[in-house]
N, C-alpha and C positions, 0 to 999 in steps of 0.2 A: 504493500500500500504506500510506501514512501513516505510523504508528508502527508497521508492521509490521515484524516480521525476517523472519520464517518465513511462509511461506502454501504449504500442501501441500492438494492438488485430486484425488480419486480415485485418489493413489496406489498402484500394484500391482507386483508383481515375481514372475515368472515363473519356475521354472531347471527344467532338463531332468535327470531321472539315471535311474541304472539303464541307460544306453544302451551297450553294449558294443562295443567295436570290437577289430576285427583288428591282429595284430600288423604292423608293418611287414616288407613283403616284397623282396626285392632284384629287380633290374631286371629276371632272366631270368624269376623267378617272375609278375611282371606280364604279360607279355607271354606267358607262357603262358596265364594265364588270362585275358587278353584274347581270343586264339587261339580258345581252349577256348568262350568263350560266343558265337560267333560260330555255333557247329556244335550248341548245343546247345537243342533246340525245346523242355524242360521246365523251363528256366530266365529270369526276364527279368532282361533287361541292368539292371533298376536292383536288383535285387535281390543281384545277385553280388556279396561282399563284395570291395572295393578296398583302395585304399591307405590303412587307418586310417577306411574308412565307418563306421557303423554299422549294428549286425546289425536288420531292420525287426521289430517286433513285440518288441525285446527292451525297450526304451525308455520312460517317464513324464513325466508335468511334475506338477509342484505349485509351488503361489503364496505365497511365504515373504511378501509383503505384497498385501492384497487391498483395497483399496477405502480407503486410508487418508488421512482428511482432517482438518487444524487448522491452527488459526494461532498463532503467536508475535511476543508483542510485545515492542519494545525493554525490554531490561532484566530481563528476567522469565527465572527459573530451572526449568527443566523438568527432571522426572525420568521417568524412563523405565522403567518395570518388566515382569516377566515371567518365564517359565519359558524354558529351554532351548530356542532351537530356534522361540521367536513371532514372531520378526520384527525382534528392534531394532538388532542389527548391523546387517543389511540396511537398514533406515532410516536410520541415520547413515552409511554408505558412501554412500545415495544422496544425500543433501544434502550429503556432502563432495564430490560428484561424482569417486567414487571406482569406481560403479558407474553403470547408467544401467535408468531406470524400463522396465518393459515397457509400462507404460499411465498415465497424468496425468502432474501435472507439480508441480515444487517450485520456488517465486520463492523466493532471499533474497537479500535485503540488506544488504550489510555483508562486510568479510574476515571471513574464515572461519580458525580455527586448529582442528586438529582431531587425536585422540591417540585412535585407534581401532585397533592395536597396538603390540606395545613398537616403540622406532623405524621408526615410519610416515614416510616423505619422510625415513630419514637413508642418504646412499652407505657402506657398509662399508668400502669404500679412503681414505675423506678421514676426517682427525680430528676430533675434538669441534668445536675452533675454525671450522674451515671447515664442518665443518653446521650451527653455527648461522647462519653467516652465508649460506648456500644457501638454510635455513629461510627465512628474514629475506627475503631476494629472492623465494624463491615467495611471499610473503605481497606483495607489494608494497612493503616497507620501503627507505628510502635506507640507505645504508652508516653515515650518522651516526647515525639513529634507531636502527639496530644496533649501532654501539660502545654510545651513550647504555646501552645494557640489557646489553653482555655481560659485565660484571664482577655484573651482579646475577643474570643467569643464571646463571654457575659458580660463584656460591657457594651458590644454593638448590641446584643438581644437588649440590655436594661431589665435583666431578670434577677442581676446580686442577689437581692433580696429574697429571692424565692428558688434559688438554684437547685437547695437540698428540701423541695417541696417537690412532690410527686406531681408530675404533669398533668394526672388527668384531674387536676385542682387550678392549672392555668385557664385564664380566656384565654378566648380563639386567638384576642392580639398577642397575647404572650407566646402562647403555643407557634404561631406565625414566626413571630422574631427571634424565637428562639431555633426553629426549626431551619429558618433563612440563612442563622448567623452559623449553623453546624456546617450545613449546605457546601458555604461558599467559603468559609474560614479555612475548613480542612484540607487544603491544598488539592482539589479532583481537576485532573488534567481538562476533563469534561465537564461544565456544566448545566443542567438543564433544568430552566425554569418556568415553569406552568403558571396560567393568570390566577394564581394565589396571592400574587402582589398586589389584587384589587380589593383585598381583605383589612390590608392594611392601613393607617391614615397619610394621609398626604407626606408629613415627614417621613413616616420610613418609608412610603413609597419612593422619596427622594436618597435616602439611604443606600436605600436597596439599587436603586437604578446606577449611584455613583462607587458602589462597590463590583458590580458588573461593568463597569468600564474599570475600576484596578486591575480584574483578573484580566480581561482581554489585554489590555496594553501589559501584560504580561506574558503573553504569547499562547495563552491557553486559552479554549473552545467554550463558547457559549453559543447551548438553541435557548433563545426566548419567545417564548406563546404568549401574545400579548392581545389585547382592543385597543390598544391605548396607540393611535397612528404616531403620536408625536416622538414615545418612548420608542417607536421602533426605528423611525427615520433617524433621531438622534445619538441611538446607539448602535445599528445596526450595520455592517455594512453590504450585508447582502441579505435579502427577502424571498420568502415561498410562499405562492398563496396557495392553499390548498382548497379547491372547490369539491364536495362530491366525493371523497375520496380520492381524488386526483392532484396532482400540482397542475396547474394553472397558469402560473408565472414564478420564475425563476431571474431576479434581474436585483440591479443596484436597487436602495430602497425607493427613491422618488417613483421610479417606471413602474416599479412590482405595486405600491401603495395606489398611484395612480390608475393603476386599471384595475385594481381591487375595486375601490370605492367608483369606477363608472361602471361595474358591476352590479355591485349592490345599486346602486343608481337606478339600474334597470328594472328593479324588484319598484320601484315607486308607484310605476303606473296599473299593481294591484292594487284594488280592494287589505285594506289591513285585516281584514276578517280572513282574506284569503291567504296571509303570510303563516308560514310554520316556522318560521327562524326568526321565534322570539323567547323571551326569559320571563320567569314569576309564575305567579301560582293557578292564573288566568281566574278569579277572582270576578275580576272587573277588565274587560277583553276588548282593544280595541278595534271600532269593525269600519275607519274610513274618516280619510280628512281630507279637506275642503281648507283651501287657500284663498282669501278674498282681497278684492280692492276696497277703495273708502267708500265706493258706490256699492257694495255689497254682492257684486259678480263675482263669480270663481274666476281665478288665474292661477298660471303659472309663469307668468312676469309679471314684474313691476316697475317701476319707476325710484330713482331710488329718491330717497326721502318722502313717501308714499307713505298712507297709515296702512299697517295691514293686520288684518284678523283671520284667525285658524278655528275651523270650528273641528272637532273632534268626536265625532259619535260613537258612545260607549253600549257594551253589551254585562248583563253581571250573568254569573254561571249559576246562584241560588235570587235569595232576598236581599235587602239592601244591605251595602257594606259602611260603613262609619270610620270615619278618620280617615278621608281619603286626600292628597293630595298629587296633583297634576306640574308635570315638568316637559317642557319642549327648549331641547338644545341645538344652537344651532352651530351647524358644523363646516369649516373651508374646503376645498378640494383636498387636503392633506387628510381628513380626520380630526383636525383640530377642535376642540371647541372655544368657539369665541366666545360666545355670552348662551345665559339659557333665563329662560322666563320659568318661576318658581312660585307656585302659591301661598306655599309657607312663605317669603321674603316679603310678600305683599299683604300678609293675616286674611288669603284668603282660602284658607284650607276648608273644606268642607266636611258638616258635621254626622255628615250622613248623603249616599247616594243611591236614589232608587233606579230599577230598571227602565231599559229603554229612553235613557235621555242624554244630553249632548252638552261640550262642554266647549265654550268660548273662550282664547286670547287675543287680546288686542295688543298689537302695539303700535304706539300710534309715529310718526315721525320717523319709518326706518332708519338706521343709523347705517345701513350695510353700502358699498360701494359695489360697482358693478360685478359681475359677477355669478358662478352659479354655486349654490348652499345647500347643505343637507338637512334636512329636522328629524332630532330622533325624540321619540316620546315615550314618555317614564310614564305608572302611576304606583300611588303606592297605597297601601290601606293599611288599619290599625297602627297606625305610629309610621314605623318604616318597614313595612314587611312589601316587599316587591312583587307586586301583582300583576303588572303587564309592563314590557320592554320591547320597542319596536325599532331597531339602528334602518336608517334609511328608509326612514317612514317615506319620505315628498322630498320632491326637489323646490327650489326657488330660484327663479334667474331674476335677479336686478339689475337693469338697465340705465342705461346715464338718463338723468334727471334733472330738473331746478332743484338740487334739496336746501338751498341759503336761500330762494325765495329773491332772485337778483338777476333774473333772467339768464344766466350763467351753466352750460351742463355741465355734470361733474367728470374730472380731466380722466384720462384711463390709468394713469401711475397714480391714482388719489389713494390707496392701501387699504385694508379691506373697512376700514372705519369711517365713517365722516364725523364728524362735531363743530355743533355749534360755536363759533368765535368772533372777534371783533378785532381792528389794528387801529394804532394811533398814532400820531406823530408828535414827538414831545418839542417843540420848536425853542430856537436859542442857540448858542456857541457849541458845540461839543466838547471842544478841550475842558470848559468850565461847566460844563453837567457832571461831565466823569469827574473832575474835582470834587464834584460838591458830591455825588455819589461815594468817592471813598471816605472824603469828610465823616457822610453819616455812617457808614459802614464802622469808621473808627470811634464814634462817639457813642456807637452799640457796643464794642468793645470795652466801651471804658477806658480809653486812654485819656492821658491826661492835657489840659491844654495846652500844653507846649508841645510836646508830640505831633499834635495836631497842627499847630502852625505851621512846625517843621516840615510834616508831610504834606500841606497844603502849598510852601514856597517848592517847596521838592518838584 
């Protein structure tokens, strides 16, 4: 393999569902119906449900990886994208050898350290201290090479205090930063890391991101599974999209990210009721949105500085849900998010929502510059429990416009923002404004008045 880490060969992976089986039956029950198909000429013996069989004809398979082949060289950062449900768990379980291929085959190279859920390889009866040190051994590590690192591990986790407490008494955040800091601390030639780092808060997610760039500019292997476009383009230097089971695109990250998202793009002009690549507990189910002007016609352009309103029509799966709130983020051609409209921000969370009805944002005075934008939309119920999650719900293209209200359209290098501002002109000497500007700067300071002269004849 040379400089290879990774070499993956018509990888595929297989899984059965849909397959039903009988409940389990106690002894007498078996033996009756063992009894029973012995005497029975319209049934065959392999068809009579047993002990936990499956029912025949009730059963499917589909192939969560189909034919998946590339190589990875030392040192190189690979990001891994996709929608819900294409495949890249499944690829990372199978090169952790956590799972095993239905068909090819994956060589690598190198220890492997691998964070594909929150405490993946941690026992819930032993404390922090003693799984790192378990870690450590599964990795192949000596006991010294494991002290050497574990004061530097419990201080990126910020678990001191709880090190010699049995994990299965950590939160998830603990568990998370501890399992991160074993992860990535313990020297694995390989590292691979699964969107578990959406668990985390914004600092360690910043953490975690600038520790995955230590290791790589150390010349050792990162795959990162990520949603997050910006964490991939900025750390990544090369991208896989996996669609379906398949790669997709294989390229530098702008080209790979960019035809990801005019993919998903494409998924727009369903019905949201018709999308199956989405997240939560479907609760309260989006089923279609509706993008207007200030004259209340559907669009899909606008002008920019334009008021625009989204109307949203919801579906619930029982009776009403309570505590619901509504989030639409809008996103740039990278994945980014710019800004998002949030109902908690604005106290207008809802105290209860019943069936069949529909939910209005306005915003009034777009702030967006030309351009085309994605909206993904959140809801959530009972506090924050995730009920329905739609990435690339609509598109929005914004068009050059009045938005200063000065006859003026807005220029194509104007950045993806506009805002309202104003310019003056302070008229008088210059050399004697800047004077008098450092003057006051110094008598902020507190200097004393001879100072001040001084640096005034100065």
């Amino acid at each position: 393999m040379g400089d290879l880490a990774i070499r993956v060969e018509n990888l595929s992976k297989q899984y059965r569902i849909g397959a039903k089986r009988e409940g389990y039956k106690t002894l007498r029950e078996q033996i009756s119906d063992n009894f029973r198909s012995l005497f029975s000429r319209n049934v065959k013996p392999s068809a009579v449900p047993g002990h936990g069989a499956p029912v025949l004809g009730s059963d499917s398979t589909f192939w969560a990886l189909n034919d998946v082949s590339f190589e990875v060289k030392r040192g190189e950062v690979i990001g891994i994208i996709g929608r819900n449900g294409a495949g890249k768990s499944t690829l990372l379980k199978i090169l952790a050898c956590i799972t095993e291929p239905t068909e090819g085959q994956a060589q690598i190279r190198g220890r492997v350290g691998s964070l594909l859920e929150v405490g993946t390889g941690f026992h819930p009866e032993l404390t922090g201290r003693e799984n790192i040190y378990l870690n450590g051994a599964i990795l192949g590590m000596r006991r010294t090479e494991i002290e050497r690192k574990f004061d530097e591990i419990v201080a990126f986790a910020e678990v001191d205090r709880f090190i010699d407490t049995p994990v299965k008494h950590y939160s998830s955040g603990m568990y998370l930063r501890l399992a991160f800091a074993v992860a990535a601390h313990l020297e694995p030639e390989i590292l691979m890391v699964d969107e578990v780092l959406a668990v985390g808060d914004a600092a360690f997610q910043k953490k975690c991101l600038g520790k995955m760039g230590d290791i790589a500019q150390h010349g050792r292997t990162v795959l990162f599974v990520s949603h997050s476009m910006g964490a991939i383009t900025s750390l990544c230097s090369r991208v896989l999209v996996i669609g379906e089971g398949r790669i997709v695109f294989d390229d530098v990250p702008d080209i790979a990210v960019a035809g990801y998202l005019k993919g998903i793009s494409g998924t727009s002009s369903l019905l949201l009721g018709d999308r199956v690549d989405r997240e939560g507990n479907q609760k309260l189910r989006f089923a279609k949105l509706t993008t207007l002007s200030r004259l209340g016609q559907p669009v899909e352009t606008l002008p920019a500085g334009d008021d625009l309103t989204i109307e949203l029509d919801y579906e619930l799966a029982e009776g009403p849900i309570k505590d619901v709130a509504f989030q639409i983020s809008f996103l740039d051609s990278f994945g980014r998010i710019l800004f998002v409209c949030l109902t908690r921000t604005v106290n207008s969370t809802f105290r209860e929502v019943t069936p069949g009805g529909r939910v209005r944002c306005i915003v009034p005075n777009l702030p967006l510059a030309p351009g085309t934008y994605s909206l993904t939309v959140i809801c959530k119920e009972s506090g924050y429990t995730l009920a329905d999650k739609v990435d690339g719900a609509a598109n929005i293209t914004i068009t050059s416009g009045d938005f200063f209200g000065t006859g003026k359209v807005t220029p194509p290098d104007a950045g993806p923002f506009m805002v309202k501002h104003s310019w003056e002109l302070v008229p008088g000497d210059a050399t004697r404004v800047a004077a008098q500007v450092g003057t006051d700067r110094a008598k902020v300071a507190g200097l004393p008045d001879r100072q001040l002269q001084a640096q005034s004849s100065d």
